[in-house]
Every structure is written in C-alpha cells, then in structure tokens.
C-alpha positions in Angstrom: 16.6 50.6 113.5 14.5 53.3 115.4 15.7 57.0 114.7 15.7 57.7 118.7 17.8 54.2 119.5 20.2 54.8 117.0 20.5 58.2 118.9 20.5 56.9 121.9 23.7 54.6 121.0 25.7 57.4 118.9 24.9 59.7 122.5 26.1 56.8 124.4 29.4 56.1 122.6 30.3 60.1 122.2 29.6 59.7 126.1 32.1 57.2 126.2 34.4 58.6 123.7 34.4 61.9 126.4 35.2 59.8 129.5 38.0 57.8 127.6 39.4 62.0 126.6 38.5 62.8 130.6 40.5 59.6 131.6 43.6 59.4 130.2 45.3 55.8 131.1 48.1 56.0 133.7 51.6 55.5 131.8 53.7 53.1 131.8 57.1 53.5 134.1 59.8 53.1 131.1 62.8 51.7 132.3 66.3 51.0 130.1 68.7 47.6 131.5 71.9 46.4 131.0 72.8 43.0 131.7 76.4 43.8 131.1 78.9 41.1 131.6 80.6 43.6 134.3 77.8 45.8 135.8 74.0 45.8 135.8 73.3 49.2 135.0 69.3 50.4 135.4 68.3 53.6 134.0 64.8 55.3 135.8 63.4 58.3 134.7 64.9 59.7 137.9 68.1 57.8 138.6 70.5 55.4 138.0 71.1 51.9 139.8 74.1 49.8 139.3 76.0 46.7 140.6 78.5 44.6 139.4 77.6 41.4 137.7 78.9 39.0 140.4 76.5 36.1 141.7 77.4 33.5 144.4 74.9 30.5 145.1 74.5 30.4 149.0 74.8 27.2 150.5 72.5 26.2 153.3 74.9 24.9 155.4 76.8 28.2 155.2 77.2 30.6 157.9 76.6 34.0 157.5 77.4 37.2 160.2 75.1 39.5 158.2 72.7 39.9 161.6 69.9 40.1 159.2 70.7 42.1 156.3 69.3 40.5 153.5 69.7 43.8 151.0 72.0 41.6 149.1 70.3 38.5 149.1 67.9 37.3 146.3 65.5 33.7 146.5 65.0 32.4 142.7 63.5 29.0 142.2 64.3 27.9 145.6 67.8 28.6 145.8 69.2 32.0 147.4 71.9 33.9 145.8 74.1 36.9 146.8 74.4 39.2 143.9 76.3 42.5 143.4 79.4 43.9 145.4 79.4 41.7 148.7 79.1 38.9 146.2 83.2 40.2 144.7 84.8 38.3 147.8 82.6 35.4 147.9 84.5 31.9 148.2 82.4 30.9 145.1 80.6 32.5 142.7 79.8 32.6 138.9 82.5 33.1 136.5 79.4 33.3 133.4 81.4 34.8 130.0 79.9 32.9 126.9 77.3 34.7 124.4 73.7 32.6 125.4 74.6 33.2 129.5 70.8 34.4 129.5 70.2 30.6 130.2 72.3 30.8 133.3 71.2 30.8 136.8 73.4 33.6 137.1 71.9 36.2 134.9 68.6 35.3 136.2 69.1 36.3 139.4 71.0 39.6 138.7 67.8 40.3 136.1 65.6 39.3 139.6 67.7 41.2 141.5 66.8 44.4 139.5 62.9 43.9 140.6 63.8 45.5 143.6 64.1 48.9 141.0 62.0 48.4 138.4 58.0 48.5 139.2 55.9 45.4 137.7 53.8 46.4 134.6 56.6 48.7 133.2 57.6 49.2 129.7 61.7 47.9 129.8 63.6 48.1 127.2 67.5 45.8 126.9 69.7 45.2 124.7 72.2 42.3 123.6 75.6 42.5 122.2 76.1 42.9 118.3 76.9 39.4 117.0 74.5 38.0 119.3 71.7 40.2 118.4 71.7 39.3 114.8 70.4 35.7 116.5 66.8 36.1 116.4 66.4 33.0 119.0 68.3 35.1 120.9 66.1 38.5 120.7 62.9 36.5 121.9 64.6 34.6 124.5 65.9 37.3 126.5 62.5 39.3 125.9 60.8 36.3 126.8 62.7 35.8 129.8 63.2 39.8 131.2 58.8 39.7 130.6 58.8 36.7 132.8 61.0 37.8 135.7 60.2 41.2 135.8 56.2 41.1 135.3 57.0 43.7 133.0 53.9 44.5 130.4 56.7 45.5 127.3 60.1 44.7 126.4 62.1 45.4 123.5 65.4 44.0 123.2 67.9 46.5 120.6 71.5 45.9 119.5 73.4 47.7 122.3 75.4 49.9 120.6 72.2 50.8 119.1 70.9 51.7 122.5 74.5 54.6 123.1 73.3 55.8 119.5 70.1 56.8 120.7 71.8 58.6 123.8 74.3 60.1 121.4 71.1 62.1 119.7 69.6 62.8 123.0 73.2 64.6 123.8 73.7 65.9 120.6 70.8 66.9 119.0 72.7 68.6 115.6 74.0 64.9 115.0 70.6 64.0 113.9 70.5 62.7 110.2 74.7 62.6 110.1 76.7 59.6 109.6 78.2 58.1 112.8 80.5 55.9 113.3 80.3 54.7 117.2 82.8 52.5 119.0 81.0 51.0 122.1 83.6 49.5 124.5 82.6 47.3 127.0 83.5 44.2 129.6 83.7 41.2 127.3 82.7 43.2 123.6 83.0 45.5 121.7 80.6 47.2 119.0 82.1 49.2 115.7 78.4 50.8 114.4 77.8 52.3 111.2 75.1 54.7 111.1 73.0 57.2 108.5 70.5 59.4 110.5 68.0 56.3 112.1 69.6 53.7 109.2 71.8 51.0 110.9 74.5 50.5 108.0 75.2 46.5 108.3 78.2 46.2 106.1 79.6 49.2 108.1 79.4 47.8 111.5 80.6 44.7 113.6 80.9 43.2 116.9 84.1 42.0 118.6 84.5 39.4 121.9 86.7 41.5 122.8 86.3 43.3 126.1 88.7 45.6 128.8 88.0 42.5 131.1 90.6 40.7 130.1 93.1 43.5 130.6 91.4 44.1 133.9 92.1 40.0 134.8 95.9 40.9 133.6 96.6 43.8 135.9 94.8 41.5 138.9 97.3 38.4 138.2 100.6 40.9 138.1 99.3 43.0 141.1 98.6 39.8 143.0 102.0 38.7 141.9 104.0 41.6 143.2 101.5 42.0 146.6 101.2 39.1 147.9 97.4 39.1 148.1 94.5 37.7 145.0 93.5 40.6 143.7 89.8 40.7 141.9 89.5 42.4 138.4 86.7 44.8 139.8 89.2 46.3 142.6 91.1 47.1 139.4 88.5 48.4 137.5 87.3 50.6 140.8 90.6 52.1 141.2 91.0 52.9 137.6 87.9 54.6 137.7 88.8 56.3 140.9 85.4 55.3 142.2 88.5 53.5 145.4 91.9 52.6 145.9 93.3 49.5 146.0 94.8 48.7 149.6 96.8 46.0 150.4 98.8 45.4 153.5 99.9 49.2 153.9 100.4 49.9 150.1 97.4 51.7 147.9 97.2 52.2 144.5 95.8 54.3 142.8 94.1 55.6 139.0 97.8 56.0 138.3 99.9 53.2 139.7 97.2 51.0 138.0 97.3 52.7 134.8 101.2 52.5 134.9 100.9 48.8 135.0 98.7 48.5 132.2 100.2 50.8 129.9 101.5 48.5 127.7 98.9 46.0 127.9 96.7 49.2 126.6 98.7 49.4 123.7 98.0 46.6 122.4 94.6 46.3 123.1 93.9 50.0 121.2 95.6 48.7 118.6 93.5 45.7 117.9 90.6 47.9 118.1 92.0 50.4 115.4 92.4 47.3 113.2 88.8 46.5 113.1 87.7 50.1 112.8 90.6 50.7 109.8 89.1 47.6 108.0 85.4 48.6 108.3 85.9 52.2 108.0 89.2 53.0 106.7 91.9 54.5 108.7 90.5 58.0 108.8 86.9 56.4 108.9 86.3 59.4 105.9 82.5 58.7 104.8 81.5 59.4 108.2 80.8 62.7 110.2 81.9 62.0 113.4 83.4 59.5 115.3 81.9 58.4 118.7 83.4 56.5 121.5 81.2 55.1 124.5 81.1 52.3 127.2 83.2 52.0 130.0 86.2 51.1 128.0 86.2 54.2 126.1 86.2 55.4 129.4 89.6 53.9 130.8 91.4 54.2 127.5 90.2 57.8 126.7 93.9 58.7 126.0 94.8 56.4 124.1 92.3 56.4 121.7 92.3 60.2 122.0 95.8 60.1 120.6 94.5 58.1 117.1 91.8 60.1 116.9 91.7 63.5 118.3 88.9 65.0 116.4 86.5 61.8 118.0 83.4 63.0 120.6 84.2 61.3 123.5 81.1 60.7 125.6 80.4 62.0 129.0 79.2 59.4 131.3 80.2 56.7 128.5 79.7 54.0 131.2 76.1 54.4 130.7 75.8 55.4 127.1 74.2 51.9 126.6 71.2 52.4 129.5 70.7 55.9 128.7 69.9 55.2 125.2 67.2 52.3 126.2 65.3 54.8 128.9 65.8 57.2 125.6 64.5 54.6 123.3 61.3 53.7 125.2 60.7 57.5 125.3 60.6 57.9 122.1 58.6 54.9 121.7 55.8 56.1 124.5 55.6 59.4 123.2 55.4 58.3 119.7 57.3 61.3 118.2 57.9 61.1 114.5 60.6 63.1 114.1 62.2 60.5 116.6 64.2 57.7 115.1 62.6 54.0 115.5 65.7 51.7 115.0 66.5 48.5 115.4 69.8 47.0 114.4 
C-alpha cells in the first residue's frame, strides 16, 4: 500500500474516531414496570405512574356518557378496552390470576396502556414472580412480548424480588456485600429471597401463591355482607392504605374500621408467611444480616410482622420496592458501574 494512502486512511479513521468522542449517542430513557396482579406500577427517571390492574372489554353496542374522554380508553388488535380505576366498577371486566396471564388479552392492554408513559426505543426493564421466573419460556415470552408492544429497543426481565433487592442497595448503601434475607409481599405472591452481596442464594429463597388479595376479597364479601352494597377488593385496599374511605349509604370506613375487620384474618395470614421463612431460614433467620420486608403487603401488615420481628428494616415506600429496583437495575446496567451488582435470580 502507498505510505501517503495508508496515511490518508489512519487520518481519516482518527477523524472519525474524534467525531464519534465529539458525538456522544443520545441515551436511552430507562424505564422499570410492574405488571403486578393488583397495580401497574411505572418507574421514570422523574416519576412514578400507577393504576390498578383492572381491564374491561368494551362492547360496541355499549353506551358510554364519557362526552369524549378517552384518557381511559385503549384500542389493541381491534378491540377497545378500559383499563385502570374507572375500569373497578365496570359491569364486566377481567378477573386474570393464573402464573402465564402474559398470554391474556388483559395484560396486554394494561402493558399497551403503559405506552402512553414510556417513550418508544427505551431501555425497560420487568420482572416476573419467583416460581415463574425460574421458567425460561416464561423470561423470553414476556421480554418478547413487552419489546413488541412497547417498541422498546431493550428489555430485561429479573425475578421481582430481585428487582426490591436492588432498591434495598440503592437505599442502603452499607448493606452492600451483607447477607439479606428479603420478604416481598404482594397481590397474589409472595417472594422469601436469600442473598450474599450480588449472589442470589437458590436453596435460601422461594416463591409462594400467596398474596394480601385474598384477604382483601375476604374483607369485601363480609363488608358487603354487613352494608348492604358489593364492595370491590380495591376500595378495601384504598382505604387500608388511607389513599380514601370507603362510603356507603351514610357510613365510611376507614384505615381502622377495615383493619378491625381483618384482624384476625391477618393473623393467620402472617403466620403462614412465618412458616415459610422459619423453614428456609430458621426462626430467627440467624445466617443472615438483616431482614427486609417490601411490597405492598409488607405495607398493610407492618405491625404484625413488626411484632415477630422487630429488629427487620421495613421499607419506605415498600409498594414500589419492586419498580424502584428495575429503574435501579437499568441504571446500573447503562452506566456500566462495576462496583454495581449485575444479578439475575
């Protein structure tokens, strides 16, 4: 090759090489969801979106007095659907609660509904419960699927109690490289996780079908019962998270008055939850530093638990411990920090 050509090209790629450096390529918008059996929970670099997990098919004979709000309202393969909180006190909707509901028309349209949050081309990261997750069918099926609705250029699918963990070391920073043992309580499961510093411990951790939702369906039926009125499980859950009361024909309940009811329905359900941790764990769960509790269960039955276990950390915000932890996830993952754990259960 000629001396000056082969200059020519090495000038010509360190030219390049300089306006790659000059021109950095615009980020990715990194985006944690949960497709939670009760709420779709979406966690932005600026802000958090939720809505319950509700879905009703809307019929085109039906008549609706909306006057043209369609914020609700969602068009997948040629049917529309009305997902979130109108969709609570719809005649009809979705009563989805098995493991593979990812095939469902439901969870399609709550993931579609989330487009209206999450920009196209965006890294996402999700997660699935425990003893689904283990499924590898399961992983690339959902990833497949989140891609495909959401036009989203990455998505990485963790165990969620994987996904609290990492918020639990965004919170906590002197937790990094201790043993934790995290108790993720949610709608429909629940996740006991064993974990060493960024090792998942697999024959320390285990995931339950078992969920506050069915204490939540209880507390509806006897309410109902004693009222007069059907009562839905998510006025229950919005009153014992004091986010409203529940008013029926002059009476209103509150945090408390719901909390009374389910008192002993609590006790059995901590109970069952102490079992599992006592058999993975022992009852004092001694080979591990700290004890964590998270999700929206941990939430409601803080006192109970607290009671058990009163040295545990108790997580602010443990509703979206899950979310948190994905948005935390992908940040770590972007930034490609190597004294950040890279985990997958």
């Amino acid at each position: 090759m000629n001396p000056n050509t082969q200059a020519t090209l090495s000038n010509s790629k360190h030219q390049t090489n300089k306006t790659k450096k000059s021109s950095p390529p615009i980020p990715l918008a990194l985006v944690g969801l949960d497709v939670g059996y009760g709420y779709v929970k979406i966690a932005l670099e600026d802000r958090i979106v939720t809505y319950p997990s509700v879905v009703s098919p809307i019929e085109p004979t039906s008549i609706s007095l909306t006057l043209g709000d369609q914020s609700n309202v969602i068009d997948l393969e040629g049917q529309q659907y009305q997902v979130g909180e109108d969709a609570v006190t719809a005649a009809f909707r979705f009563q989805e609660q098995y493991d593979s509901w990812w095939v469902s028309p439901a969870y399609k349209a709550l993931v579609a509904f989330a487009s209206r949050h999450i920009p196209p081309g965006s890294y996402l990261v999700t997660g699935l419960p425990l003893h689904i997750y283990t499924v590898t069918k399961a992983q690339s099926q959902v990833q497949t699927l989140v891609r495909s609705i959401l036009r989203a250029k990455r998505v990485d699918v963790l165990s969620q109690g994987i996904g609290a963990y990492c918020y639990v070391l965004k919170q906590y920073p002197d937790l990094h490289g201790c043993r934790i043992a995290l108790v993720d309580i949610g709608m429909r499961t629940t996740e006991l996780i064993g974990m060493s510093g960024a090792q998942f411990l697999p024959r320390l951790s285990g995931g339950l079908v078992v969920g506050i939702g069915t204490l939540l369906q209880k507390a509806a039926k006897t309410v109902s019962q004693k009222l007069g009125r059907t009562i839905d499980p998510y006025e229950i859950d919005w009153a014992l998270r004091q986010v409203k009361p529940l008013h029926v024909r002059g009476t209103t309940l509150n945090h408390d008055d719901v909390n009374e009811i389910l008192r002993s329905d609590f006790k059995d359900f901590v109970a069952r939850i102490q079992q599992e941790m006592t058999r993975l764990w022992d009852n004092r769960a001694s080979g591990f530093d700290e004890i964590v509790f998270c999700g929206g269960g941990s939430a409601v039955l803080k006192d109970a638990f607290k009671a058990l276990y009163s040295n545990a950390l108790f997580l602010e915000n443990a509703t979206f411990a899950n979310v948190k932890g994905y948005l935390q996830y992908a940040q770590w993952q972007q930034h490609d920090t190597s004294t950040e754990p890279s985990m997958k259960a």
